[in-house]
N, C-alpha and C positions, 0 to 999 in steps of 0.2 A: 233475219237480223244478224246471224253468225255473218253469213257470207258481206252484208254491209260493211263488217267490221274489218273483218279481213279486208277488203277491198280498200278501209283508211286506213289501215295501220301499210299497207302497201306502196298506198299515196305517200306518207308521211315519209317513209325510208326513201323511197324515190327522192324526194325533195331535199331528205337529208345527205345522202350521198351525192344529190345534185352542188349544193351547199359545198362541201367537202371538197368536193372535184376544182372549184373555183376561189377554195379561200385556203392559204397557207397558214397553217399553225401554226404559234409567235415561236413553239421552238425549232418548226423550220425555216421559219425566215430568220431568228436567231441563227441559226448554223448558216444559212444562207447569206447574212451580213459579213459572217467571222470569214468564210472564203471569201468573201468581194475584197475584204482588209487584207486576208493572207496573200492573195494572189494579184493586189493591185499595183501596178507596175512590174511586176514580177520581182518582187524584193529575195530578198534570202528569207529561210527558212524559220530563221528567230527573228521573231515579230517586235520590231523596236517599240519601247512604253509607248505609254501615252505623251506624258509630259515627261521633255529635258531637259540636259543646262543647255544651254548656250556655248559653245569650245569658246566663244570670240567674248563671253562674259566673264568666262573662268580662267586662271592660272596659275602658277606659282606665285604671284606676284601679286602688291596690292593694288587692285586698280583704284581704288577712291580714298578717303579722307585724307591728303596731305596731311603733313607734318614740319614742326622744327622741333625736331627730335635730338636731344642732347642726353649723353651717355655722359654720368659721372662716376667713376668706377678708383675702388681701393687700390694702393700698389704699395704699401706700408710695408714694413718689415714682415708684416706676419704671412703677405702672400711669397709665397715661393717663386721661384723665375719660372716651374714647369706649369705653376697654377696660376702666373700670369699670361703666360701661353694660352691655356684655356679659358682665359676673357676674355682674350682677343679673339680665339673663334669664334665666341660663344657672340661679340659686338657681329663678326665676318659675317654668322651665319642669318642673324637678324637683318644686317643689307642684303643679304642675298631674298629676302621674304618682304623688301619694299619695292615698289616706284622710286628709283631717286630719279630728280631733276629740279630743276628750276622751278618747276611750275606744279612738282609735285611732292615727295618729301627732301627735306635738307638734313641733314646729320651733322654735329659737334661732339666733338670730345673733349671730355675736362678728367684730367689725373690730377689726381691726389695722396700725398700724406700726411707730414707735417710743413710741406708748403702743397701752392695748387698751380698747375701748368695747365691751361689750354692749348693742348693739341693742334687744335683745328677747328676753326669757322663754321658754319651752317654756310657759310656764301664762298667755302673754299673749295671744295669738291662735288659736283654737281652730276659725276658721272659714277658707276655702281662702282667701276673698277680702280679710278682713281682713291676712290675712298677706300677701296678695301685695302690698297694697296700703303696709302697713310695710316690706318689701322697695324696693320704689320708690323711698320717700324718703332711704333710705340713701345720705348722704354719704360721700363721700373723706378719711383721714384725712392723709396724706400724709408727708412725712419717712421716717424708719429701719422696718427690718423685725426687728420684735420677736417672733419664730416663735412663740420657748418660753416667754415670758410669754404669749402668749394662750394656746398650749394649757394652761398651769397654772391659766389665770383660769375657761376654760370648765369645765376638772376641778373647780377648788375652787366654784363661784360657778354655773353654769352647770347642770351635769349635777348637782344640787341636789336633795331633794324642795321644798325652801323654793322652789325656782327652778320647781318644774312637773315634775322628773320624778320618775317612778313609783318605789314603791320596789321594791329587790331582791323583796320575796316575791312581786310579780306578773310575771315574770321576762319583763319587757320591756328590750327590745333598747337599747343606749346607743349610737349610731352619731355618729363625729367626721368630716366631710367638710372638708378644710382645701386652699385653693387659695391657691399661691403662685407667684410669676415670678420669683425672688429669692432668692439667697442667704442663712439666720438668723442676725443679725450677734447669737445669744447661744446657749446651750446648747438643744440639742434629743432628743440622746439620752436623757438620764436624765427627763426630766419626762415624755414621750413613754413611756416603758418603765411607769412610773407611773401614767399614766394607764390603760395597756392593762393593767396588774395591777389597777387596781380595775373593770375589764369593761367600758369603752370601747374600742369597735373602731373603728380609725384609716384612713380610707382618704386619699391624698394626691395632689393632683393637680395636677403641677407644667406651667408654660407657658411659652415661649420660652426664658429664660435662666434658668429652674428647675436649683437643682442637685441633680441625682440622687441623689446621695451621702447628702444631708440626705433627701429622699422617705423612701428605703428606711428613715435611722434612724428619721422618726416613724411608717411604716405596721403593721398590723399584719400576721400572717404569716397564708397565703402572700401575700408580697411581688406574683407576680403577679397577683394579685386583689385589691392594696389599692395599688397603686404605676400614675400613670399618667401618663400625658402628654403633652401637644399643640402644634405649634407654635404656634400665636397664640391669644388670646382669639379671635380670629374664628371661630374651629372650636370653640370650647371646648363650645358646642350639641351636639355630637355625642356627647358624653359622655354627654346625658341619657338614651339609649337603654340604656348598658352599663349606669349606675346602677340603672336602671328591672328590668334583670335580675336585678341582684345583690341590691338594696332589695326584691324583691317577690316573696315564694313563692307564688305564686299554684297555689292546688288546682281544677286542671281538674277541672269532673265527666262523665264520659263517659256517656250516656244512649245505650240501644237505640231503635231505629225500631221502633215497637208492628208498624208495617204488616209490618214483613219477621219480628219476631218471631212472629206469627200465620200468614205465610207459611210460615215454616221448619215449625212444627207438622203443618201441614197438609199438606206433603213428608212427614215422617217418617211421620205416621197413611199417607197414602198409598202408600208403601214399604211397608211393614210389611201393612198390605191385599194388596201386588202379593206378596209375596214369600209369604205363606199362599196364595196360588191360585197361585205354581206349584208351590209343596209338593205341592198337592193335586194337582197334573194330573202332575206325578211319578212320584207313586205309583201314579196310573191308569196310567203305562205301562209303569209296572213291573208291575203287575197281567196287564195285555194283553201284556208279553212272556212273562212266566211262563206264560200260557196257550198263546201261539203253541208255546212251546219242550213243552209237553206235546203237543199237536200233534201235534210234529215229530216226538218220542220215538215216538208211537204208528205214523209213515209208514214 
């Protein structure tokens, strides 16, 4: 009976290292997949991710939601000539973080103190550089802070089809960006409410001795995502990032790596090959125990 046993546990290893010899283990066809990836086409040595952006989806720039974007900004007595300087970058640096064009954002300006100048048009500068370059020349107006008359001027005069912007049926965005240091020595609730009822959305961006109070009545809601504020012009640059988030829906497109999607394939076929040979060798030892245990039956 010894020598029987001996003789199946013989069988058994037999068939086991038969098994073995013909079926790769998932960690070396793992490591077997990871070289077909690392060395297919012959790439460099760092193994690009999975998923990327797209170069041709991404930029400095915004590629989607147009705009009629109108900048209403203080130039009161209380701004200095060196911290109207630093609006004007601070408007410079925001056109450099859109699309402009015709077809996709426009830009106007309205200065203000104790009277209110329109600048410039939404349908007057259609190109990055011409606009930046109308930005530049903007003077100081100087005297009283007239809030809610400029924002009434840009609503009535401004945000216009006559003036450049688009009309409702191509359901472009009406964006009011208005920067103040100062108190509005006239009404700002109700013209502000106004404005934002006919679909101009208000963001406000108060500096130094900006009063809060007034922000929140002209911004629109929520408050913390239209209400902002910084202690000096000197920082006021740093806004242009938060803007750049808020102003730009930007549609990443995520793209597969062809190399590792032709890798994966060739895992799975491979799998799928391993796993029918050991079905088959399986069976064979099912086969080959069935016979031993008749065998047995007959000892």
């Amino acid at each position: 009976m010894k020598s029987f046993f001996g003789f199946f546990l013989c069988c058994v290893s037999f068939l086991l290292a038969d098994i073995s010899a013909s079926y790769s283990t998932p960690s070396e066809m793992l490591a077997q997949s990871y070289a077909q990836r690392r060395n297919y086409g012959n790439p460099p040595k760092a193994r690009a991710p999975q998923r990327t952006l797209n170069p041709a989806a991404t930029d400095s720039h915004c590629r989607s939601r147009p705009l009629d974007l109108v900048f209403i900004i203080d130039s009161s007595r209380s701004v200095r000539p060196g911290e109207f300087e630093k609006v004007k970058i601070f408007l410079s640096d925001m056109v450099d973080t859109l699309d402009v064009s015709a077809d996709a954002t426009r830009v106007a300006v309205v200065n203000y103190a104790s009277t209110v100048k329109i600048e410039f048009f939404l349908k007057d500068h259609l190109r990055k550089e011409s606009l930046k370059q109308a930005i530049s020349l903007i003077e100081p107006l100087a005297a009283g802070t007239m809030t809610g008359l400029a924002i009434k001027k840009a609503m009535d005069e401004a945000f216009t089809e006559k003036s450049g912007a688009r009309p409702k049926s191509k359901n472009i965005s009406k964006v009011a960006i208005i920067v103040t240091d100062g108190r509005p020595q006239d009404q700002v609730e109700e013209v502000s409410a106004a404005a934002r009822a006919s679909g101009i959305e208000i963001y406000a961006v108060g500096v130094d001795r900006a009063d809060i109070g007034s922000l929140k009545l002209m911004a629109s809601n929520p408050l913390e995502d239209h209400v902002f504020y910084v202690e000096t012009y000197g920082v006021i640059e740093k806004l242009t990032s938060k803007f750049r988030e808020t102003l730009c829906e930007m549609k990443v497109e995520i793209v597969q790596d062809p190399c590792l999607c032709e890798a994966r394939l060739a895992f799975q076929r491979q799998t799928q090959t391993s796993i029918q040979n050991l079905n088959s060798k399986l069976a064979e030892v099912s086969r080959k125990v069935e016979q031993m245990e008749r065998m047995l039956a007959r000892m």
